[in-house]
VOGU-3710 file (C-alpha; in Angstrom, 3 decimals, decimal comma):
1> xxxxxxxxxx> -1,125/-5,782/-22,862  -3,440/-8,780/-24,504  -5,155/-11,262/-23,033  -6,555/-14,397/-25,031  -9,753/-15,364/-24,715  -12,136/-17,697/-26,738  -13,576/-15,278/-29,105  -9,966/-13,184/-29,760  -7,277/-11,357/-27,744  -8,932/-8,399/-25,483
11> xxxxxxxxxx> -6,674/-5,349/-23,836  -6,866/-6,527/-20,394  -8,635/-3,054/-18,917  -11,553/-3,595/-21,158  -11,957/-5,983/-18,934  -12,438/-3,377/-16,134  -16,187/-2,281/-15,908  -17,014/1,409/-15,048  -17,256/0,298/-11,018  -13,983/-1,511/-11,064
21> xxxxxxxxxx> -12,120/0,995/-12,940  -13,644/3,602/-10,128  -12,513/1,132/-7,425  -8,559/0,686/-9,353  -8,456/4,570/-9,211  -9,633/5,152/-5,537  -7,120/2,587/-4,623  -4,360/4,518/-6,354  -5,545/7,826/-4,827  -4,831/5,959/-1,501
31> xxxxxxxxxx> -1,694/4,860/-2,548  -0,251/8,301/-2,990  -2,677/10,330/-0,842  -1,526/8,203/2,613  1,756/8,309/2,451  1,904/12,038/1,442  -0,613/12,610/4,540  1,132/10,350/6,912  4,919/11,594/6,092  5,107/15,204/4,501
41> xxxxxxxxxx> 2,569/16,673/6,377  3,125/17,704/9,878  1,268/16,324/12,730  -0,531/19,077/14,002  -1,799/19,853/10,417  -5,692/19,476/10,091  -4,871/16,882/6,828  -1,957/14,898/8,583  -2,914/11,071/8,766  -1,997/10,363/12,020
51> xxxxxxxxxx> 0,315/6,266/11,819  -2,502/4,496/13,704  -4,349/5,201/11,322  -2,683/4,190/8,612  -2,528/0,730/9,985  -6,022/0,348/10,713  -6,946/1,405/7,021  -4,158/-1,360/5,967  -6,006/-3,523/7,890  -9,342/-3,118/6,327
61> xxxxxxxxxx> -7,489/-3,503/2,882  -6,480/-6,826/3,962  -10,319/-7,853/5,051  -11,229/-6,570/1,437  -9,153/-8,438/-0,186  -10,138/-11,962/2,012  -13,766/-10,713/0,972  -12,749/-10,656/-2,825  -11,048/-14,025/-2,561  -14,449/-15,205/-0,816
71> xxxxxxxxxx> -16,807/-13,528/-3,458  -14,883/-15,126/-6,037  -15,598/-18,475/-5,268  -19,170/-17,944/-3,698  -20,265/-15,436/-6,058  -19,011/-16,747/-9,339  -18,853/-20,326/-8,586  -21,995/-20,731/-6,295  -19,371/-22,141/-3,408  -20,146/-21,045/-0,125
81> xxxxxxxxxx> -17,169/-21,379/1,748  -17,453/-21,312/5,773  -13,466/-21,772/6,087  -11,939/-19,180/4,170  -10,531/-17,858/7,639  -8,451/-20,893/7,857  -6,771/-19,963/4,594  -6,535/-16,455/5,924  -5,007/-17,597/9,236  -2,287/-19,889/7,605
91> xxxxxxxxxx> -0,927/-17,588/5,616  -0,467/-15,086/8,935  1,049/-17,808/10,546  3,390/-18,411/7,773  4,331/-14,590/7,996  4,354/-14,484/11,356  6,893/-17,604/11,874  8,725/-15,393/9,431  8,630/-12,342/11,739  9,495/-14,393/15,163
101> xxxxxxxxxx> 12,584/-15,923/13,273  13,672/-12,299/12,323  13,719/-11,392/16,224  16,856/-13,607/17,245  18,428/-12,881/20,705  15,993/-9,651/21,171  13,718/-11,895/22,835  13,033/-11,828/26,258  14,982/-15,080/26,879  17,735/-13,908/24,497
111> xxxxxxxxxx> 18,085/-17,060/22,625  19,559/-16,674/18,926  17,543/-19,348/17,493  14,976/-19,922/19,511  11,224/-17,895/19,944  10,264/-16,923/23,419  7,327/-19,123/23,866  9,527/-22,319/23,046  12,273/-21,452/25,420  9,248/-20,989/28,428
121> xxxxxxxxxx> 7,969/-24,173/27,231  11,348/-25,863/27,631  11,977/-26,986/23,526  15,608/-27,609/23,244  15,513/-27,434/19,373  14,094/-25,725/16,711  11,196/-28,190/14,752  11,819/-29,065/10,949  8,566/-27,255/9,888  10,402/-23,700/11,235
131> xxxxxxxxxx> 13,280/-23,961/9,159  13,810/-22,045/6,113  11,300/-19,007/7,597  14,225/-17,076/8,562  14,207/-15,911/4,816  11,617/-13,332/3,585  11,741/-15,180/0,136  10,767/-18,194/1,868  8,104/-16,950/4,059  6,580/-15,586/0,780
141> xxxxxxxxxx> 6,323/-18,704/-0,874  4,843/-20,852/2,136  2,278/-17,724/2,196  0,821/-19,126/-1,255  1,593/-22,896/-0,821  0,809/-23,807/2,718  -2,949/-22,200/2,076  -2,860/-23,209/-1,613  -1,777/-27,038/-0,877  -4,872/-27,113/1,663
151> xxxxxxxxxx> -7,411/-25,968/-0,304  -6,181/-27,866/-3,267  -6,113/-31,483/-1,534  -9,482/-30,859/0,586  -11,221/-29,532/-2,991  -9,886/-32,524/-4,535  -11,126/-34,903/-2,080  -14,788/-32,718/-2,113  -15,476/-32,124/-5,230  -14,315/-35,130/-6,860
161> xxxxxxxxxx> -17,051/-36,744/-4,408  -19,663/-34,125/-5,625  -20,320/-32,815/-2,249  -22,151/-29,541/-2,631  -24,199/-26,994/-0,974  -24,629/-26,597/2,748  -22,822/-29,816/3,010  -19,732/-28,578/1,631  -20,174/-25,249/3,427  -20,412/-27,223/6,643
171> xxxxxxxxxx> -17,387/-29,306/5,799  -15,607/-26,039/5,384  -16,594/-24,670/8,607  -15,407/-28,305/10,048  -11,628/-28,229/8,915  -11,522/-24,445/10,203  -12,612/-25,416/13,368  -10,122/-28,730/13,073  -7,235/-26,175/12,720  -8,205/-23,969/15,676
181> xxxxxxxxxx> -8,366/-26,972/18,164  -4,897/-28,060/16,927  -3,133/-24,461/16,349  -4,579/-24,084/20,212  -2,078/-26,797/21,717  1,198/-25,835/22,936  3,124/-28,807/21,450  1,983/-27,597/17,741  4,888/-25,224/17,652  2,866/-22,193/16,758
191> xxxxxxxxxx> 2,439/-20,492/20,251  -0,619/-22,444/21,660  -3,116/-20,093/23,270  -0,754/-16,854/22,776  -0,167/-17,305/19,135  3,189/-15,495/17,635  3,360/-11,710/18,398  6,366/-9,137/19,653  7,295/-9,001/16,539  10,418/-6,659/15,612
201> xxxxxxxxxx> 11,048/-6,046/12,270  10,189/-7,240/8,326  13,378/-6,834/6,123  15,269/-4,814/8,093  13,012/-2,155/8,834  11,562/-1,709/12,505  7,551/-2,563/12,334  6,552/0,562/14,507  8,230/3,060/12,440  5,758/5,642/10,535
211> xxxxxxxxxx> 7,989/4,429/6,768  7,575/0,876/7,649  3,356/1,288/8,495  3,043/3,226/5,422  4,725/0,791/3,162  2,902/-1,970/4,932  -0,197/0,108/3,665  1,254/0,549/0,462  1,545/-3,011/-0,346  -1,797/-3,890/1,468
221> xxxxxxxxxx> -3,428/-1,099/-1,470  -0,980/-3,281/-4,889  -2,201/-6,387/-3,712  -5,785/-5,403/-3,296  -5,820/-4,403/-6,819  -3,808/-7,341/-8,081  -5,646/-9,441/-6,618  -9,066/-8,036/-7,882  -7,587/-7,857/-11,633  -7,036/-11,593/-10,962
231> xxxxxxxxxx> -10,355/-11,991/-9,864  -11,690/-10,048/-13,051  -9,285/-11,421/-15,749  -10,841/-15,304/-14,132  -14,463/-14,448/-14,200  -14,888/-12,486/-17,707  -12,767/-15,079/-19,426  -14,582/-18,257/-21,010  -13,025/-20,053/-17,647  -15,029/-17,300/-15,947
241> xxxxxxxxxx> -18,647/-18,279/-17,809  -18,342/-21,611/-16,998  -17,916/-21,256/-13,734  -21,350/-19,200/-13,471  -22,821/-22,146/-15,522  -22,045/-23,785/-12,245  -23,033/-21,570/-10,119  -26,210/-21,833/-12,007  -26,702/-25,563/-12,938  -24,089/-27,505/-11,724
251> xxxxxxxxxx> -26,080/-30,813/-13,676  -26,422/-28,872/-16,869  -23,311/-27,582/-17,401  -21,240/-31,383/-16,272  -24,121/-32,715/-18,835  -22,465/-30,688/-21,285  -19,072/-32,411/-20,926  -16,981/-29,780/-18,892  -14,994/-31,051/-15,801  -16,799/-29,360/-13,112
261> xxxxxxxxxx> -14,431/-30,244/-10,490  -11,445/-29,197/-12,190  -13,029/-25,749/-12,698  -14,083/-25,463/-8,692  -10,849/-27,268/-7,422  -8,577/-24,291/-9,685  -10,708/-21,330/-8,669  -10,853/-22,572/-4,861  -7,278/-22,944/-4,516  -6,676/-19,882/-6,083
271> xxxxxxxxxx> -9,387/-18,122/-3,853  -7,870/-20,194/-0,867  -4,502/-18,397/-2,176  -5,209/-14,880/-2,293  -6,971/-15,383/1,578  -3,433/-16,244/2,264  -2,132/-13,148/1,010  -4,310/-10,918/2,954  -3,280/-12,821/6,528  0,378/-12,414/5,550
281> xxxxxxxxxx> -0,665/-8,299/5,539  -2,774/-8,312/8,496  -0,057/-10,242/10,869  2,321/-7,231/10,574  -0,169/-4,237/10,513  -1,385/-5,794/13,822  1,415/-7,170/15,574  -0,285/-10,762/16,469  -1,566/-13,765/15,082  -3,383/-17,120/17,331
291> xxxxxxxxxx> -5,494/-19,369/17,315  -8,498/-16,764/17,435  -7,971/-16,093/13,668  -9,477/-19,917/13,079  -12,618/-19,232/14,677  -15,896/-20,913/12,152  -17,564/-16,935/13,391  -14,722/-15,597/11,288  -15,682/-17,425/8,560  -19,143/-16,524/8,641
301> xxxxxxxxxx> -18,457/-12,927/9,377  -16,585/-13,049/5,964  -19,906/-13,467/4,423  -21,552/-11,154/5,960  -19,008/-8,808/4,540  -19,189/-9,855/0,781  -23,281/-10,197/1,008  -23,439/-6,485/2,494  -20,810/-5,350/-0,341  -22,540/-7,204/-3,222
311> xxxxxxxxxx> -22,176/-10,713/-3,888  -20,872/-11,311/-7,566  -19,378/-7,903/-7,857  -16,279/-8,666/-6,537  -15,128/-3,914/-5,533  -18,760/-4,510/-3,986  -17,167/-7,200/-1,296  -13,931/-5,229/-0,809  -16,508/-2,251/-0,455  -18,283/-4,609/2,333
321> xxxxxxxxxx> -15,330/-5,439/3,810  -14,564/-2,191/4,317  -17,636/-0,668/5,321  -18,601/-3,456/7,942  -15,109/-3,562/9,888  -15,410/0,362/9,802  -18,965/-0,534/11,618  -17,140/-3,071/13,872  -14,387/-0,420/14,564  -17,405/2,269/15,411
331> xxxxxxxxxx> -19,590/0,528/17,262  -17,486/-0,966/19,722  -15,896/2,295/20,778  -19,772/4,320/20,749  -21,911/1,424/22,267  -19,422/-1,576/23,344  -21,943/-3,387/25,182  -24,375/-3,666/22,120  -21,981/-3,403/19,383  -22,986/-6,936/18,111
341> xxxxxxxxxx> -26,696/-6,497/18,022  -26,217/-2,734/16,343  -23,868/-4,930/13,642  -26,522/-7,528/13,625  -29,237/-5,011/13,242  -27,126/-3,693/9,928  -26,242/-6,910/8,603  -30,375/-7,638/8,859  -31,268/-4,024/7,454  -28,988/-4,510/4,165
351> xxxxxxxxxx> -30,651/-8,025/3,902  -34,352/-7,317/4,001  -34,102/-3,809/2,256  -30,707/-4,231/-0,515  -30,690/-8,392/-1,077  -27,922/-7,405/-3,820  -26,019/-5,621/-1,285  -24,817/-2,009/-1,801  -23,142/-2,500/-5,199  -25,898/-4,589/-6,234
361> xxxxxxxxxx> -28,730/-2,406/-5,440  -26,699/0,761/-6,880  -26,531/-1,494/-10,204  -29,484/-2,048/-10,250  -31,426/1,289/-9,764  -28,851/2,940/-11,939  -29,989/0,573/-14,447  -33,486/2,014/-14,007  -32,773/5,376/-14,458  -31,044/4,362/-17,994
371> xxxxxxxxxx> -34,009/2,423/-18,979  -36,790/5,816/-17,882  -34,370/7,982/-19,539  -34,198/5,670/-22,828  -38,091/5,585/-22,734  -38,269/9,634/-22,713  -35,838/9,654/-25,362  -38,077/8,586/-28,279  -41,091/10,324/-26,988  -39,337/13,346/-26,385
381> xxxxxxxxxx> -37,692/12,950/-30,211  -40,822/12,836/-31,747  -42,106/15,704/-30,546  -39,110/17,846/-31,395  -40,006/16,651/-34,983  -43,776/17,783/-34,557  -42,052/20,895/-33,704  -40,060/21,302/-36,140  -43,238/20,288/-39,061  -45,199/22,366/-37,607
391> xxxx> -42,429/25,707/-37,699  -41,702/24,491/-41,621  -45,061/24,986/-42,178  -45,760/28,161/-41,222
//
């Protein structure tokens, strides 16, 4: 497969640099390692994966891939975005409307049409904005759009007015926070305070099965990696090196005649996008999605994630992603009344003693040991050849 670029057509994995092609093959080692685990091996075998697990690892895969949507934008484009967990939240509330339709007269009130929370609340019909969830297809498609169409109209308005740095980041912050106060009322249609949850099943199969978690996890692991080939394919492209001329000198490079808000306004809806994606994942793995999900800490916790990982790495913010909810999940089962200082106290360590984050700092000192060895190369050539004179003339 060929890609075009500006300078030629390029096979799309040379794209791939020797970290992400390490990240695409862990990934696929997951994929088939899990499910083998999980399915063929028998419980009370020392390498069985128990289900619960399985979930919680889909879970994280869905917070790496928010953190890749979030480094693509922040780290390549210089946008720090403090609302990405709006995006994230939409597009579970797009699956989960999905989910709730799929439940029919299972609920406790038994209605056919009708979710649980709207027959408490005495709604005698269904609203518009519900109908057309009770297809998957559909679901699917208001997954990309609903997030998409946001982030497209508020970059246009934005960017188009040149708002930038912590005043876009705080008008970010300020339409997540919009969305929780309004997803948090009971005549929004979305569950109020409770959110959507009790969910049943997703495409006929029963959510709490062991085959349904694992293929849950399954397609948490393909759209991890589709989503960071995106990611890659955008930022080593010429569209790519302009948007780091941005990130660099926003002035310079609109000086030098390029639309700088088309460039932010396509890679933020298509960050705003994938975000989407990942809720969509996390909503079944979990079994719940509210208002909680809009919280501006959410937000900020998402960068906290890629700038542990590596910011501008783009595996290195799936890596923090990872690592950090892993933390989260630790901590507040070994020390539950300090777990947010402990995470604190990490987030401050990485800071102060990796500023590139893991990936970064890895880079980086790898690159040093290149550059000694390179040094010791010469010197240690010419002495061989001393050597060797000195043996030819004897």
């Amino acid at each position: 497969m060929a890609v075009g670029t500006g300078s030629g057509y390029v096979p799309l994995l040379m794209r791939l640099d020797r970290g992400g092609a390490v990240f695409l093959s862990v990934l696929a080692a997951a994929a088939v390692l899990v499910p083998v685990l999980n399915l063929m091996v028998p419980a009370d075998h020392p390498l069985h994966v128990p289900t619960y697990l399985v979930s919680l690892w889909g879970k994280y895969l869905c917070f790496a891939l928010l953190a890749v949507s979030v480094d693509l934008v922040w780290g390549y484009c210089g946008i720090l975005s403090l609302g990405h967990g709006a995006f994230f939240a939409l597009g579970g509330y797009a699956m989960g409307m999905y989910l709730m339709r799929q439940i029919g007269d299972r609920g406790v009130y038994g209605d056919p049409l009708l979710p649980d929370f709207m027959v408490f609340l005495d709604w005698d019909a269904l609203p518009w904005y519900w109908y057309g969830f009770d297809s998957f297809a559909f679901a699917a498609l208001m997954v990309l759009l609903v997030p998409g169409a946001l982030a497209f109209v508020f970059g246009w308005l934005a960017f188009r007015s040149r708002v930038t740095g912590v005043y876009l980041s705080i008008m970010t912050q300020a339409m997540t926070y919009a969305l929780m106060l309004a997803f948090f009322r009971n005549d929004m249609g979305f569950g109020g305070n409770n959110g959507l949850t009790d969910f049943k099943d997703i495409l006929g199969f029963p959510l709490q099965a062991d085959g349904t978690r694992v293929g849950l996890f399954v397609a948490s692991v393909i759209a991890l990696a589709v989503g960071y080939v995106i990611c890659r394919f955008m930022v080593t492209s010429k569209f790519g090196r302009v948007l780091m001329a941005i990130r660099d000198s926003e002035s310079r490079t609109r000086f030098l005649g390029y639309r700088v808000e088309t460039y932010k306004l396509v890679v933020f809806t298509v960050s705003a996008m994938l975000a989407g994606i990942a809720g969509a994942l996390y909503v079944p793995q979990v079994g719940i999605i509210n208002p909680s999900e809009f919280t501006p800490a959410n937000s900020i916790e998402i960068i906290v994630w890629v700038a542990v990982g590596g910011r501008g790495t783009l595996y290195g913010a799936a890596l923090g992603g990872v690592l950090v909810n892993y933390a989260k999940t630790y901590f507040t089962g070994a020390a539950p009344e300090i777990w947010l200082f402990l995470l604190g106290g990490l987030f401050i360590a990485v800071t102060l003693l990796m500023p590139k984050g893991i990936v970064g700092t890895l880079d980086h000192f790898g690159q040093e040991v290149r550059r000694l060895v390179t040094r010791r190369q010469p010197a240690r050539t010419a002495a061989e050849g001393r050597a060797a004179e000195g043996r030819a003339a004897q």
